[in-house]
C-alpha positions in Angstrom: 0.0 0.0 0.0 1.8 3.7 -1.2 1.9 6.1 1.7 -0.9 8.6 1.9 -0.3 12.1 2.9 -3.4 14.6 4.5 -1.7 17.8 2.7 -2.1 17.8 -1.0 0.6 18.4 -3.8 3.7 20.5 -2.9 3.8 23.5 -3.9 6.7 26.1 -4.6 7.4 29.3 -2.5 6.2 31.4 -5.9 3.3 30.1 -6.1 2.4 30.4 -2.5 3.3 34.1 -3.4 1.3 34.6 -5.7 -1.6 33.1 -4.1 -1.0 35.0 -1.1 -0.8 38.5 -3.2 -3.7 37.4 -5.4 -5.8 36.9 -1.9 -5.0 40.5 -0.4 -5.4 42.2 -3.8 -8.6 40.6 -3.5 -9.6 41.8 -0.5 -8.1 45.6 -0.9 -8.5 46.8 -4.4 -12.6 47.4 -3.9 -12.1 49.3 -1.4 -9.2 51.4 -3.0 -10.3 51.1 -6.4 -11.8 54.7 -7.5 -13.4 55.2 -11.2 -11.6 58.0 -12.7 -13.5 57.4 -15.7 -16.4 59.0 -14.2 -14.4 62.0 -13.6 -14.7 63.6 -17.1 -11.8 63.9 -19.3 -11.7 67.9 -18.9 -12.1 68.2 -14.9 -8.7 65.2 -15.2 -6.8 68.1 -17.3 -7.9 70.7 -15.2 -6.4 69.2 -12.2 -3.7 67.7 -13.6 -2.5 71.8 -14.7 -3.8 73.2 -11.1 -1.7 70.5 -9.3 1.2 71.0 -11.7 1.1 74.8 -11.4 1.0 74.5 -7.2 3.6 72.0 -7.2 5.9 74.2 -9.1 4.9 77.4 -7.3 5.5 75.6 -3.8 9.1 73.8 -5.1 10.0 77.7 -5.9 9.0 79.5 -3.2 10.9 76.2 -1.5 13.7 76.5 -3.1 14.3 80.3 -2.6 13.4 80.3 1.4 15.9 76.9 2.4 17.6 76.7 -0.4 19.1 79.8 -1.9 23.0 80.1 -2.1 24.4 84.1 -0.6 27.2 84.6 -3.0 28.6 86.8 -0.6 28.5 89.1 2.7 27.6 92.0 0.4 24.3 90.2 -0.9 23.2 90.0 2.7 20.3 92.7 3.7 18.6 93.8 6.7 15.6 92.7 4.6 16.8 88.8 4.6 17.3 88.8 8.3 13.8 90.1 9.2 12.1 87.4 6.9 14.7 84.6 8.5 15.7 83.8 11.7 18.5 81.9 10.9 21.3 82.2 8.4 22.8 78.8 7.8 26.0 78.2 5.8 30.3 77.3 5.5 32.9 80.1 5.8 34.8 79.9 3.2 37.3 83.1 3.1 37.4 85.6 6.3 38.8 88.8 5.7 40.1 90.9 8.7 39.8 94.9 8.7 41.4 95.5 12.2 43.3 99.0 11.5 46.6 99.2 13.0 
């Protein structure tokens, strides 16, 4: 008499995997799944130029509060202290005046 076994064929590790994936997609993708074909095809453009136009207008105004290099001590105002608090950066050359 051959040896019987209670689990049923082996199977590999991918398709275990797969199964596993397959099962949560399952379970998620109704309840993340939105129709954007509902959404007509002009309201899609529409946002897609309002959310470009923000993102670039927040990356700039980003860019020139955190991120803009002072070439110099010259190009440093009274005007750029009062809007930061903080002037972060590396000395690079330092210049004494001290009269004799």
């Amino acid at each position: 008499m051959a040896p019987t076994t209670a689990s049923g064929p082996e199977r590999t590790w991918t398709e275990g995997a797969t199964s596993a994936y397959r099962a949560v997609h399952d379970a998620v993708e109704p309840a993340i799944a939105y129709p954007l074909s509902k959404i007509p095809h002009e309201a899609q453009t529409g946002l897609l130029i309002v959310g470009t136009v923000g993102l670039t207008l927040a990356a700039s105004a980003g860019y020139k509060r955190f991120l803009r290099r002072i070439p110099n001590s010259d190009a440093v105002s009274v005007r750029d202290f009062e809007r930061k608090r903080w002037i972060k950066g590396v000395v690079t050359r330092f210049v004494s005046f001290v009269r004799s």
